[in-house]
C-alpha positions as a Python dict, from the first residue, in 0.01 Angstrom:
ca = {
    (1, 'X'): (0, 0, 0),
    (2, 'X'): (-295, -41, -226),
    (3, 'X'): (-639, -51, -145),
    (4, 'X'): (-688, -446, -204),
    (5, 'X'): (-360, -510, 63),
    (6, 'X'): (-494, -236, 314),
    (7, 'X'): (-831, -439, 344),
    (8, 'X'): (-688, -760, 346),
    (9, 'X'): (-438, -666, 635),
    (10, 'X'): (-731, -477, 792),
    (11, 'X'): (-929, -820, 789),
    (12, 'X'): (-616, -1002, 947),
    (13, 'X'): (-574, -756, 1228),
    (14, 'X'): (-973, -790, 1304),
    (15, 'X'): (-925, -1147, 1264),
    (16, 'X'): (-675, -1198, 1548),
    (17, 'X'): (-848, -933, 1806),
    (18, 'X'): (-1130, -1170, 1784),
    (19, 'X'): (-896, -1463, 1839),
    (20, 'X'): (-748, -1333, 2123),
    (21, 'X'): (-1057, -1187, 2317),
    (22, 'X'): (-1230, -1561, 2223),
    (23, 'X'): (-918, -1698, 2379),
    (24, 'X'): (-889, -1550, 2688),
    (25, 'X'): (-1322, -1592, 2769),
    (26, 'X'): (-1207, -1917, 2697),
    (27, 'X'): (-964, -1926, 2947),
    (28, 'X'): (-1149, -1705, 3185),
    (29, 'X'): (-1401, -1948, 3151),
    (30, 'X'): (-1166, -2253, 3282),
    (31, 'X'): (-1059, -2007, 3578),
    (32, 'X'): (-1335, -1952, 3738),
    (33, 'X'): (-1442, -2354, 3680),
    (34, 'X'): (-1143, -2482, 3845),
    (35, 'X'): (-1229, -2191, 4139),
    (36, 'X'): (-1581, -2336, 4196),
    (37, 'X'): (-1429, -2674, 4166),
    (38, 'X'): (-1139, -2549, 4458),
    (39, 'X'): (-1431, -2376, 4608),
    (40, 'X'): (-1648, -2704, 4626),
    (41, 'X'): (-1357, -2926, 4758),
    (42, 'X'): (-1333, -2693, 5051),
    (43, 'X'): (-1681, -2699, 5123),
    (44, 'X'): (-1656, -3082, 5139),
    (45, 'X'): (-1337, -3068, 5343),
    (46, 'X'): (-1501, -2931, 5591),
    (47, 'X'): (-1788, -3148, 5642),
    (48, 'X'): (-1777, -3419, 5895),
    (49, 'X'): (-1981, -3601, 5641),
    (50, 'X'): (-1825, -3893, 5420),
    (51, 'X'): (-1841, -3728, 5007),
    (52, 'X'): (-2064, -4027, 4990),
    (53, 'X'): (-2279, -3929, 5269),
    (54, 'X'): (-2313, -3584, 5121),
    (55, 'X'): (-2400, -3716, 4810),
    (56, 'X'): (-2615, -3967, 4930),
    (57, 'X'): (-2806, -3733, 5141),
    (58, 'X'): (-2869, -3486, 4812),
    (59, 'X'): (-3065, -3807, 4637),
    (60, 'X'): (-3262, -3909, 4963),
    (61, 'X'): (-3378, -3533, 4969),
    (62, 'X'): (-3433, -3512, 4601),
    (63, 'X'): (-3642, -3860, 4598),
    (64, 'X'): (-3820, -3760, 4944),
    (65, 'X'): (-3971, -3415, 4860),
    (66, 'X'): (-4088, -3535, 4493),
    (67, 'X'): (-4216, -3905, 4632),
    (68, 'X'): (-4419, -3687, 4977),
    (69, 'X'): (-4536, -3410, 4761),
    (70, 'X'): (-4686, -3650, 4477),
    (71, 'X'): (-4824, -3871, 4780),
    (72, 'X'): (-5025, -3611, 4999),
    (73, 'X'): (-5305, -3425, 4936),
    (74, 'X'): (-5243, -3044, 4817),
    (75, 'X'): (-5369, -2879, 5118),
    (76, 'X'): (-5008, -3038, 5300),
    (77, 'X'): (-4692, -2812, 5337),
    (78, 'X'): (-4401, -3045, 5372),
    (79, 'X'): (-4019, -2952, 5411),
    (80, 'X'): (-3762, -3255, 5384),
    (81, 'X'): (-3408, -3181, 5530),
    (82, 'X'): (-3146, -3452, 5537),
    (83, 'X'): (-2846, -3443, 5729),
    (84, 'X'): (-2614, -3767, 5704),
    (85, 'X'): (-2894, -4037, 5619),
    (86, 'X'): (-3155, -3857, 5867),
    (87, 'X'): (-3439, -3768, 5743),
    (88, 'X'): (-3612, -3444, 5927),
    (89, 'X'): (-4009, -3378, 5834),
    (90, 'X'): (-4138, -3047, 5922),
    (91, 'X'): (-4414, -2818, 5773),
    (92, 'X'): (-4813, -2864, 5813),
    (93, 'X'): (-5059, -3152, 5703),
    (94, 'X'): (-5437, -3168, 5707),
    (95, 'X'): (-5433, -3488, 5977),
    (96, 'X'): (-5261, -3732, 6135),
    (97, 'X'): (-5296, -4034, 5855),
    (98, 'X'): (-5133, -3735, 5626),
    (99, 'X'): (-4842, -3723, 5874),
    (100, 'X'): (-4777, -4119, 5919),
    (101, 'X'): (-4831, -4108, 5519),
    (102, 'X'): (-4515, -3896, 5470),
    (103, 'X'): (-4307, -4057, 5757),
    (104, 'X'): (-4427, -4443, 5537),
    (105, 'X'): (-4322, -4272, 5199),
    (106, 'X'): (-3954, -4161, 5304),
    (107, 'X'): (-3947, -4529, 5500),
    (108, 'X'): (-3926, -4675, 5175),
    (109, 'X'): (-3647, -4466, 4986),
    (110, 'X'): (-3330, -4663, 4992),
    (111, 'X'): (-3104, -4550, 5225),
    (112, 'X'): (-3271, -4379, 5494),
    (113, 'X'): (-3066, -4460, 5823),
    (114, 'X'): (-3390, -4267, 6039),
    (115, 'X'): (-3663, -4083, 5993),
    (116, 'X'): (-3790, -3738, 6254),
    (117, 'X'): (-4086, -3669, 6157),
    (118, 'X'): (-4210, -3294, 6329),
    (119, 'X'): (-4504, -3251, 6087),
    (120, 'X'): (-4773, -3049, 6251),
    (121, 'X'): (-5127, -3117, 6184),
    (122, 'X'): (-5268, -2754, 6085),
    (123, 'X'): (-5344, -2598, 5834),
    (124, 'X'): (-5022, -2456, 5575),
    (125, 'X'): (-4837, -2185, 5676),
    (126, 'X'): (-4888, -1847, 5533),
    (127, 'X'): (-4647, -1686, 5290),
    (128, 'X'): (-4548, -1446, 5502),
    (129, 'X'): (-4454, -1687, 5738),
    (130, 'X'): (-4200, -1889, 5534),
    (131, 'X'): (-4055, -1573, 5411),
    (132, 'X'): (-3972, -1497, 5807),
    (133, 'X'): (-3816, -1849, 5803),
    (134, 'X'): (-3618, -1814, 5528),
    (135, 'X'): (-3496, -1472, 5717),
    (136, 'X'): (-3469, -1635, 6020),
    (137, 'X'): (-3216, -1930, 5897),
    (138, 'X'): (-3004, -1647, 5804),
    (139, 'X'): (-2984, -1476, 6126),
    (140, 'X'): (-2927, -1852, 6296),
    (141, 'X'): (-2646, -1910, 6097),
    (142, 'X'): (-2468, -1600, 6146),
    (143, 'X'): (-2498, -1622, 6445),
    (144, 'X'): (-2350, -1952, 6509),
    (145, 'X'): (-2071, -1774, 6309),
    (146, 'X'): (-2027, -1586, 6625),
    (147, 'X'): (-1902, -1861, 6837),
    (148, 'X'): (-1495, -2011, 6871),
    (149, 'X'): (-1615, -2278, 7075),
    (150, 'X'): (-1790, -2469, 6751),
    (151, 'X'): (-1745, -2441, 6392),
    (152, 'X'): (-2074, -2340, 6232),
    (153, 'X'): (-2008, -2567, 5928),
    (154, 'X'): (-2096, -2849, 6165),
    (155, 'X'): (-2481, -2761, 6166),
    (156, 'X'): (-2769, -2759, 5927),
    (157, 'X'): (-3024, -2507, 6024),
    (158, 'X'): (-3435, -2557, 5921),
    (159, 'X'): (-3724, -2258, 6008),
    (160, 'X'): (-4041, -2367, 6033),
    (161, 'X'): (-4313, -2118, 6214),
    (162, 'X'): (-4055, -1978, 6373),
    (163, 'X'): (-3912, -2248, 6550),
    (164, 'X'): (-3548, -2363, 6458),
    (165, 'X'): (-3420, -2743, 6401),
    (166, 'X'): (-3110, -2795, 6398),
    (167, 'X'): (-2892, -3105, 6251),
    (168, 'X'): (-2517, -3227, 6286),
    (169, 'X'): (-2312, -3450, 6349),
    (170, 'X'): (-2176, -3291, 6667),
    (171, 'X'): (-2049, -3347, 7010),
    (172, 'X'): (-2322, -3284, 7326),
    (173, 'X'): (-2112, -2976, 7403),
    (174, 'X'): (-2124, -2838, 7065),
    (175, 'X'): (-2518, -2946, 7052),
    (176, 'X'): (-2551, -2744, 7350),
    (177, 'X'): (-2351, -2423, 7282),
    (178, 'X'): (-2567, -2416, 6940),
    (179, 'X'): (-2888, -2453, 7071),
    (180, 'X'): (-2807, -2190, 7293),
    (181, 'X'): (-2698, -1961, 7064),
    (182, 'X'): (-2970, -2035, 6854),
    (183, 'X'): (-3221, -1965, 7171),
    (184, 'X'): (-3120, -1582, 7205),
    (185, 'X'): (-3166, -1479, 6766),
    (186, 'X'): (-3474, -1273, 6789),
    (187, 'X'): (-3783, -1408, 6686),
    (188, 'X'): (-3729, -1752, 6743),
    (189, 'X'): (-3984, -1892, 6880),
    (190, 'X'): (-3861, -2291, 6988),
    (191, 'X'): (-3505, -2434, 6921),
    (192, 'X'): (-3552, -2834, 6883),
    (193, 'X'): (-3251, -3050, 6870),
    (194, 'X'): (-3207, -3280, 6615),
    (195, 'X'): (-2820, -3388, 6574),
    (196, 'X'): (-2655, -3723, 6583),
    (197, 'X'): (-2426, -3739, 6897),
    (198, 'X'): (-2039, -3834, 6831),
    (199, 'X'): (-1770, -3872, 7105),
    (200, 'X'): (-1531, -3568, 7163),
    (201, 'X'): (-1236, -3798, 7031),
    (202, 'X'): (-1416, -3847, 6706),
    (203, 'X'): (-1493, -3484, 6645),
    (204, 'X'): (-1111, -3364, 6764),
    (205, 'X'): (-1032, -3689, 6488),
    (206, 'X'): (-1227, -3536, 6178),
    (207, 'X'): (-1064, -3144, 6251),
    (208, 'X'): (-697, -3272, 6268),
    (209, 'X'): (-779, -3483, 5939),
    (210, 'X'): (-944, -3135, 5768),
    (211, 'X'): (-733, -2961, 5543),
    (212, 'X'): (-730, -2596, 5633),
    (213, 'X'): (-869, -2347, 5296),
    (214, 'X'): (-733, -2020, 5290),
    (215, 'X'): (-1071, -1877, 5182),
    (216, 'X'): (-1463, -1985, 5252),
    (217, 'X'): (-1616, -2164, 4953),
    (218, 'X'): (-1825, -1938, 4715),
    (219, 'X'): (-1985, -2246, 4541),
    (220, 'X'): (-2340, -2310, 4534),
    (221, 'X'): (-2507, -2677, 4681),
    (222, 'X'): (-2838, -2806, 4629),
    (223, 'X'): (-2839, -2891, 4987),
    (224, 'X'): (-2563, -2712, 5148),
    (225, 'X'): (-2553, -2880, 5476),
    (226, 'X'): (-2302, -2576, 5576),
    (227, 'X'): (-2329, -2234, 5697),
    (228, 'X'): (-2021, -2020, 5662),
    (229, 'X'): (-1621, -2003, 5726),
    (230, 'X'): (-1437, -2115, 6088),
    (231, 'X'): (-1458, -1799, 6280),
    (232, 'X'): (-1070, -1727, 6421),
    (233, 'X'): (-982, -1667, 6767),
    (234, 'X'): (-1025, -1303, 6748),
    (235, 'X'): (-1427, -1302, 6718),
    (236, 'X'): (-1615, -1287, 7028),
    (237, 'X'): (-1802, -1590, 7139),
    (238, 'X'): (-2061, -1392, 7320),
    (239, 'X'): (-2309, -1202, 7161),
    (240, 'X'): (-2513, -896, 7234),
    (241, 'X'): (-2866, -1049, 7412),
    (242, 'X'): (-3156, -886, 7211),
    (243, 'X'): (-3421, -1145, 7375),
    (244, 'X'): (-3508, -1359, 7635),
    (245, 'X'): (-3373, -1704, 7518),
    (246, 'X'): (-3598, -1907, 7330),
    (247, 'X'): (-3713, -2282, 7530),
    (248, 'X'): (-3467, -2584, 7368),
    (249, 'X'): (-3591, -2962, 7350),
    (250, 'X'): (-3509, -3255, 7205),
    (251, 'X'): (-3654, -3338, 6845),
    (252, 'X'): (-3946, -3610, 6822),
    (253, 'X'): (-3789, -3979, 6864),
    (254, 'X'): (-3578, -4105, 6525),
    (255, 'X'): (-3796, -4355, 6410),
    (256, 'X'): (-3621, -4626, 6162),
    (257, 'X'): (-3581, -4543, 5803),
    (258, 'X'): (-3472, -4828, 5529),
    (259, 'X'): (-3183, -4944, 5668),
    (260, 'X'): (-3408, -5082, 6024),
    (261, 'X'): (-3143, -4857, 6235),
    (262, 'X'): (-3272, -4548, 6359),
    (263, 'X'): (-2901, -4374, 6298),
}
């Protein structure tokens, strides 16, 4: 072969290598989007949520923390959480018009079924502090893992100082078992209640209507209003006590939102 064929099959040959590995990024590429996609429909299959309500509850959020934080003076430290159309308020402000403030400002997103507003009036927590919350969230929610008797998916779980709020749509069995769980994850200092009651016949309603996914969703949510995979039968549903358990209460009253129904 001469020297002018050798380089033009040499070219070919590089030509197609480069096809191929383009090819199959390409298609590695649609793999692993219809996987988050499969991974995403689990994670809303196993929400007791509407997709609407999910979605819904992303935009309140999104419009609540921009609308409070624009609308307060710096010196406030304000978390929003929103858990099917409830609104939760917790961090610091400087007073108490600062508080009513933020509770008036997420009154008048569209949308808002209620409104519980645990803002403290004190000055903002440290760093250090909402690092420990962050940490603490983490511990909470493995450790409702823990339990058969609920599915931890069922629960949104919010730090703040230490104390843990937790939000679901959940029976007052499952409330309790949670908040009780919560109560004995060391270093929490108060476990407040914040869910939205259902009937035992609607919560055995939205399991059998579930579909069951083979593996726990790897995709990442803005608001992920869940915590981790169904335990099975085999994990114990008592853990080891490493504290006396923390005191539980009932959130601060729901207070109407936009709709006038305090959901």
């Amino acid at each position: 072969m001469s020297r002018y064929g050798m380089t033009r099959a040499l070219a070919r040959t590089t030509l197609t290598i480069g096809f191929a590995a383009s090819l199959c990024a390409s298609l590695q590429g649609c793999f692993l989007a219809l996987a988050g996609a499969a991974g995403g429909t689990a994670l809303v299959a196993t929400d007791r949520r509407t997709v609407g309500s999910q979605t819904e509850d992303r935009e309140i959020q999104v419009k609540a923390l921009s609308n409070v934080t624009s609308g307060l003076p710096d010196t406030a430290h304000v978390n929003v959480a929103v858990f099917n159309q409830r609104v939760l308020l917790t961090g610091e402000v400087p007073d108490e018009g600062a508080k009513q403030k933020a509770e008036s400002i997420v009154r008048g997103i569209p949308n808002v079924g209620s409104i519980v507003n645990e803002l403290s009036v004190q000055p903002a927590s440290s760093f250090s502090s909402r690092a420990n919350d962050s940490y603490l969230e983490g511990r909470v929610k493995s450790e409702l893992v823990l339990y058969k008797e609920i599915s931890a998916n069922n629960f949104k779980v919010v730090a703040e100082r230490g104390n843990i709020y937790l939000m679901g749509l959940v029976t007052q069995r499952e409330g309790n078992v949670a908040a009780n769980a919560t109560s004995t994850v060391s270093g929490v200092a108060q476990v407040v209640k914040c869910y939205q009651y259902i009937a035992p016949d609607q919560a055995l309603a939205s399991s059998n209507n579930a579909p069951v996914s083979s593996a726990p969703s790897q995709a990442g949510v803005a608001d992920a209003p869940t915590v981790g995979a169904i335990p099975d039968s085999g994990v114990s549903s008592r853990p080891i006590d490493q504290q006396a358990p923390a005191p539980v209460m009932e959130s601060a009253p729901a207070h109407p939102g936009s709709t006038g129904a305090a959901m």
